[in-house]
DRENGU-224414 format. One line per 8 residues: number of its first residue (from 1); for each residue x, y, z of C-alpha. Coordinates in pm, whole numbers. Layout:
N
NUM	X Y Z | ...
This chain:
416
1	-4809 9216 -1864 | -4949 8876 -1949 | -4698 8768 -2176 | -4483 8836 -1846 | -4703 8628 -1657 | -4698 8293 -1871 | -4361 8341 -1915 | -4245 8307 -1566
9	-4518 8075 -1458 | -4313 7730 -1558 | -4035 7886 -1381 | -4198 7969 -1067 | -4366 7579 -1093 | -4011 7446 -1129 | -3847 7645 -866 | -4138 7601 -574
17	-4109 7300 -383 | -4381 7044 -360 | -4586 6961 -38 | -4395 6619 -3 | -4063 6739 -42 | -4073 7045 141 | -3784 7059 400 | -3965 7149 713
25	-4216 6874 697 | -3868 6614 529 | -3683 6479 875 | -3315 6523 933 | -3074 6426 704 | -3356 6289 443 | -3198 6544 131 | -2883 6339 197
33	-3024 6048 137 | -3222 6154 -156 | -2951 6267 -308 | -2759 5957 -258 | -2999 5780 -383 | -3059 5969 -751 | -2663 5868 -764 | -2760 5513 -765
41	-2727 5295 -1081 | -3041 5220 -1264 | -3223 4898 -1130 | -3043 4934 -782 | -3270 4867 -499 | -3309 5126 -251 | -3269 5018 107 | -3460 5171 409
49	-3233 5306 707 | -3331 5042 852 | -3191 4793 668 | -2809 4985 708 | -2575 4697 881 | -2423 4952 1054 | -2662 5094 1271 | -2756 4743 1403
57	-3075 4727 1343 | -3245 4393 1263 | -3553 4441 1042 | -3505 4354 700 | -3517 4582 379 | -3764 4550 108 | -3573 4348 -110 | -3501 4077 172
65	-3888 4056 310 | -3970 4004 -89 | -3768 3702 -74 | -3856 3539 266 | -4183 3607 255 | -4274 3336 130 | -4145 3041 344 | -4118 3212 670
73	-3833 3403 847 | -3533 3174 924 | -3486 3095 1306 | -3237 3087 1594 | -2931 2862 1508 | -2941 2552 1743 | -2726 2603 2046 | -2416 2449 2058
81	-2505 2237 2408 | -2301 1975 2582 | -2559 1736 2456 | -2482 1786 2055 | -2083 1831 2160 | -2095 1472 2335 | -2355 1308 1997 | -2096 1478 1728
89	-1792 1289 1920 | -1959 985 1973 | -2051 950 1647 | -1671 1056 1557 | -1542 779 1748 | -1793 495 1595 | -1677 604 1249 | -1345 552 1321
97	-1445 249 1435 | -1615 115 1180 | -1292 228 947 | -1059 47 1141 | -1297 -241 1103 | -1277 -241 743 | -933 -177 708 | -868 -475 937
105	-1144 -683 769 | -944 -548 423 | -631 -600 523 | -509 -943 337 | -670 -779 -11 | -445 -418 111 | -141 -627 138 | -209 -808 -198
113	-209 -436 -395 | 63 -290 -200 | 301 -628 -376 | 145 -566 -628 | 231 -204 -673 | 544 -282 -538 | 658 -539 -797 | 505 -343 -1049
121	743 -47 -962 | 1028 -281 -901 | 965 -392 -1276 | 969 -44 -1401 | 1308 -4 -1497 | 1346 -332 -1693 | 1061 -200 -1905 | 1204 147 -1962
129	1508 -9 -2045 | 1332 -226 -2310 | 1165 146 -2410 | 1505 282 -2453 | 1583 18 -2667 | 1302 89 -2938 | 1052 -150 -2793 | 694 -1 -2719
137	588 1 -2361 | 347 -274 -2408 | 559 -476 -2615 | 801 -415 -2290 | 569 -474 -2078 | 446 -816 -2215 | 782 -938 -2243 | 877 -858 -1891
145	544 -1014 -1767 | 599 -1295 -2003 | 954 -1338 -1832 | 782 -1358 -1468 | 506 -1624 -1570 | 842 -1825 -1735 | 1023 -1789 -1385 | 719 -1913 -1199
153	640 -2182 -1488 | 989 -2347 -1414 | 998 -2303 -1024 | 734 -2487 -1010 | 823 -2784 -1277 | 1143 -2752 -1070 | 983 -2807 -708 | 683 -3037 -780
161	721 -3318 -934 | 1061 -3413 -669 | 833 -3335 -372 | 564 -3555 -576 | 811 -3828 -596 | 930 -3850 -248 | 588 -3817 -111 | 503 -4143 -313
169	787 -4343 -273 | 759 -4340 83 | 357 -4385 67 | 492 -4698 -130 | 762 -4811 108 | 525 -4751 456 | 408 -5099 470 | 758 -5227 463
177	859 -4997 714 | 588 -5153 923 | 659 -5487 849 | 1040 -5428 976 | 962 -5320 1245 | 744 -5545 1354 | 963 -5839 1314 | 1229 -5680 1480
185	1325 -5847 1837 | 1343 -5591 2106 | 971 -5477 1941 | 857 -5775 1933 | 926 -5887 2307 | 754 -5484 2404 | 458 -5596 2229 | 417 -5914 2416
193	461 -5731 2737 | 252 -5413 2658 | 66 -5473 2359 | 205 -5207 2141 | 124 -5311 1830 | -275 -5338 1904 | -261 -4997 2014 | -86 -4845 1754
201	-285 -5012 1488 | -594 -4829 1653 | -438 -4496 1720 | -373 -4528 1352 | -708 -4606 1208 | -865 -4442 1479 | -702 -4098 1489 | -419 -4034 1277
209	-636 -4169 966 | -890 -3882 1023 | -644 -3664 1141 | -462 -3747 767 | -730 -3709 593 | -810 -3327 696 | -467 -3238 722 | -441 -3353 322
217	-793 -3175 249 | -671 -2877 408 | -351 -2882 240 | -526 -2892 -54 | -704 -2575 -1 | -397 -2386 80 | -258 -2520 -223 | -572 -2384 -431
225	-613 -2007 -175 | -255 -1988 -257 | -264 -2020 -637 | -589 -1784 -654 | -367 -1519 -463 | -67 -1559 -694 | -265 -1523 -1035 | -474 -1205 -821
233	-108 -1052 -761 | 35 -1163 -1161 | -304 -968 -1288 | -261 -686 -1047 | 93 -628 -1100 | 0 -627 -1511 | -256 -358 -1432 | -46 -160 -1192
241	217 -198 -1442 | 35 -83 -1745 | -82 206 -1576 | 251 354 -1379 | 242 695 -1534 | -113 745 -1530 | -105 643 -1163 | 177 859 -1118
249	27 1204 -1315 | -357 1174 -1117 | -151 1187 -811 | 78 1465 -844 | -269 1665 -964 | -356 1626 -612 | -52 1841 -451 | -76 2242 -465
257	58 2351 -794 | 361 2543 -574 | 426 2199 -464 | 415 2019 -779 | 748 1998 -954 | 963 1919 -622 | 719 1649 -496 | 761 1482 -846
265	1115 1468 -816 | 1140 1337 -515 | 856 1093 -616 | 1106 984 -923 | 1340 924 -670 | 1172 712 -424 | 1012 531 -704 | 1405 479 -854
273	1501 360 -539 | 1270 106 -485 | 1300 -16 -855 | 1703 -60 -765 | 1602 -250 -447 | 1376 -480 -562 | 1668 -531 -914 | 1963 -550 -698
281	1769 -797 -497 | 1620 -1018 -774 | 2003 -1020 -872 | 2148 -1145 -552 | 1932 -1405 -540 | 2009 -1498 -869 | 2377 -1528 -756 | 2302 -1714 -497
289	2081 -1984 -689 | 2336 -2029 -894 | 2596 -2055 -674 | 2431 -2321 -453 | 2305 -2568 -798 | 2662 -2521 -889 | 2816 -2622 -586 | 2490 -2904 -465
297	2588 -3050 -881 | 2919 -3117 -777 | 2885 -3277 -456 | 2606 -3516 -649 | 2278 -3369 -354 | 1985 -3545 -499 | 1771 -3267 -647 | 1986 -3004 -684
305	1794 -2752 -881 | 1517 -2746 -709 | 1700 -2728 -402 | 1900 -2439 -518 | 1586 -2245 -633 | 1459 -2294 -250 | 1765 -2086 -169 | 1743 -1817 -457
313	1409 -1794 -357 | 1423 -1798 71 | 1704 -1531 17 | 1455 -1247 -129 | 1395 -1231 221 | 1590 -973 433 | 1864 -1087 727 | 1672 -1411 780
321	1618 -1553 449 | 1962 -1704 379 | 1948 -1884 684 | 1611 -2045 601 | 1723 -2168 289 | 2055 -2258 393 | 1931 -2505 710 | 1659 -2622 441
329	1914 -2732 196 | 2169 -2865 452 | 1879 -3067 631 | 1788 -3264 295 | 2199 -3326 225 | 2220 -3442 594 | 1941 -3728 494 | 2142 -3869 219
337	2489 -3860 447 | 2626 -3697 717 | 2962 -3616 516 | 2719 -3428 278 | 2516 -3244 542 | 2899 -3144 676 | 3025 -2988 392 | 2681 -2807 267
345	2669 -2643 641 | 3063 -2474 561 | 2976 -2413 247 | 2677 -2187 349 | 2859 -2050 621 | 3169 -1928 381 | 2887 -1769 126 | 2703 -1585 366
353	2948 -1373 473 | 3111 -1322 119 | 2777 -1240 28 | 2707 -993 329 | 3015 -834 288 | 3115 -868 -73 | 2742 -911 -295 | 2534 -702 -82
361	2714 -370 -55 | 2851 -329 -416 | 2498 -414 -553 | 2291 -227 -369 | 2529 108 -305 | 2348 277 -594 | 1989 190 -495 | 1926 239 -143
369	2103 474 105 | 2006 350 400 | 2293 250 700 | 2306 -84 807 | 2187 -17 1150 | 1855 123 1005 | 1766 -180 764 | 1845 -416 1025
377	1591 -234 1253 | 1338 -202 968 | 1348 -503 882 | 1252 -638 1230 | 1010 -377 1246 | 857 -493 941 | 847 -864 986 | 711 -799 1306
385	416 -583 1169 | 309 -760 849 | 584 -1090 821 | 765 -1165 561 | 608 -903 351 | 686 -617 574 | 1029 -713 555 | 1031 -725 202
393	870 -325 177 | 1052 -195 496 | 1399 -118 342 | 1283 63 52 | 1014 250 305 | 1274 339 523 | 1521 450 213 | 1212 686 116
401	1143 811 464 | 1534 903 476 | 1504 1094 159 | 1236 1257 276 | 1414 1377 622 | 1715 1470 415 | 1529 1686 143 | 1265 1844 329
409	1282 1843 695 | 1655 1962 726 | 1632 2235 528 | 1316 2371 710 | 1509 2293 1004 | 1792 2481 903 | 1597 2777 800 | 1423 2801 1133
């Protein structure tokens, strides 16, 4: 009977239930819970019921008083009054302020990169053509560089020293001017009159002396802002230059991978297209220099080259810039005779429109497809905005903005 006895006592101990667990005294629904909580993984914290999200209630569990009980627990977000609504816009609207301040204070060194960039991707092809033809890229790209420094090297050995030359000679011949005129009759009897010569001798040391004087110290720092800018643009073009596809590559990284391989081909063709421009444009130019020294060489126009690189040059600029250099040219020939002046003024006339009509099309077919109602308007759009450098950049702007329309918003249109 014993043996019995200490044999069923550890079952009896196992099978009675202990004071704390004992279901009348556990409330509702606590075996549940128990027994969802024995299911738990090992090192899983054990949340009260009043820490459940869904029933609402807002007392924390253990775990989260353990961890804000040291610094406090966190308040009442700030309400979202008229008062912080009216100091987050006005604060909006003096940043945008202050950007357009900058970018306005900015703007003349803006303008200088985007030439920059855009002669530097307007030189692009002559280097890859180099590439193609075994050269290295910086080997290309030193020899095209080199070739711009030699272009501006001999425009300007070209231009100077005749503007040097007429400035002095008639610094040299002034006095005689004066002297002329003063012994000439009809002058002479106004100055006994009226005293003209007394006056003008003071206006001139009085006024136009000073006057002079500024006028040739300011025209000597416009000589000096404008070389700075020119060897600014010559190094940022090298840099821009050397570092196309590098340029190129950081900014494709930027658009959504989905995005990626369409936006660089339409990238490689806007990039093309401006490269074409600014060729087919360097080209026509070149025609036109060449043309003009040609035809100024036979007629015997004093300072023919240089006059003819005032045209190739003037007629980089679009609609407008053959006229400039044409009236230019025809105004110096019209100081040497009047037969001259005649016959540059039809010549001009006669090139322009085999040039507008001729040139014009057949070069630039390939590189921009843009109708001729839409350059002339961007053009004007762009000399109105930034000068003669917005008319330079609005063709090829307005050939990319076309390409855009035509590639992406059609076809979304279409799908819609």
């Amino acid at each position: 009977m014993s043996a019995d006895v200490t044999r069923d006592t550890p079952q009896d101990s196992t099978d009675a239930p202990s004071p704390a667990s004992s279901p009348s005294d556990a409330p509702p629904g606590a075996a549940r819970e128990n027994a969802s909580s024995s299911d738990a993984p090992p090192g899983a914290v054990r949340g009260d019921a009043s820490s459940d999200p869904a029933r609402g209630d807002a007392r924390p569990g253990r775990a989260e008083t353990a961890g804000t009980a040291a610094y406090g627990m966190p308040g009442r977000p700030f309400g979202r009054g008229p008062f912080l609504f009216g100091l987050v816009g006005g604060l909006g609207v003096l940043t945008a302020i202050a950007i357009a301040q900058m970018v306005v204070a900015s703007l003349s060194v803006i303008i200088l990169v985007v030439v920059a960039m855009f002669l530097a991707v307007g030189l692009n092809p002559a280097v890859e053509a180099l590439q193609r033809a075994g050269v290295a890229r910086r080997g290309a790209i030193s020899i095209v560089f080199a070739g711009v420094i030699v272009c501006f090297v001999l425009f300007g050995l070209a231009v100077v020293p005749p503007v040097s030359k007429e400035l002095a000679e008639f610094v040299a011949a002034a006095p005689g001017y004066v002297k002329e005129l003063s012994n000439h009759p009809t002058l002479r009897s106004l100055d006994a009159d009226y005293q003209i010569l007394p006056k003008l001798a003071g206006f001139v040391t009085g006024t136009l002396a000073p006057s002079l004087a500024s006028g040739v110290l300011g025209a000597g720092l416009v000589v000096l802002d404008g070389l700075f800018t020119t060897v600014t643009l010559l190094v940022l073009m090298l840099y821009f230059l050397g570092s196309l596809h590098t340029i190129k590559a950081y900014l494709l990284r930027l658009v959504p991978a989905s995005r990626r391989e369409r936006t660089a081909a339409l990238s490689e063709q806007i990039l093309s297209g401006i490269g074409g421009y600014v060729a087919g444009n360097v080209l026509i130019s070149v025609i036109a220099g060449v043309v003009a020294w040609i035809f100024l060489s036979v007629l015997g126009v004093r300072y023919a080259l240089a006059l003819a690189l005032v045209v190739a040059l003037t007629d980089l600029i679009p609609l407008v810039g053959a006229t400039i250099g044409a009236v230019l040219v025809t105004g110096v020939a019209l100081l040497q005779s009047l037969p001259l002046g005649i016959a540059c003024a039809a010549f001009f006339l006669v090139y322009q429109q085999i040039e507008n009509y001729l040139i014009y099309p057949r070069v630039m077919k390939r590189s921009v497809d843009v109708t001729p109602a839409v350059t002339v308007i961007a053009a004007l759009v762009g000399g109105a905005l930034l000068g003669i450098v917005g008319a330079l950049l609005a063709i090829p702007v307005a050939a990319a903005i076309a390409l855009i329309i035509r590639e992406i918003v059609l076809p979304r249109q279409a799908q819609s």
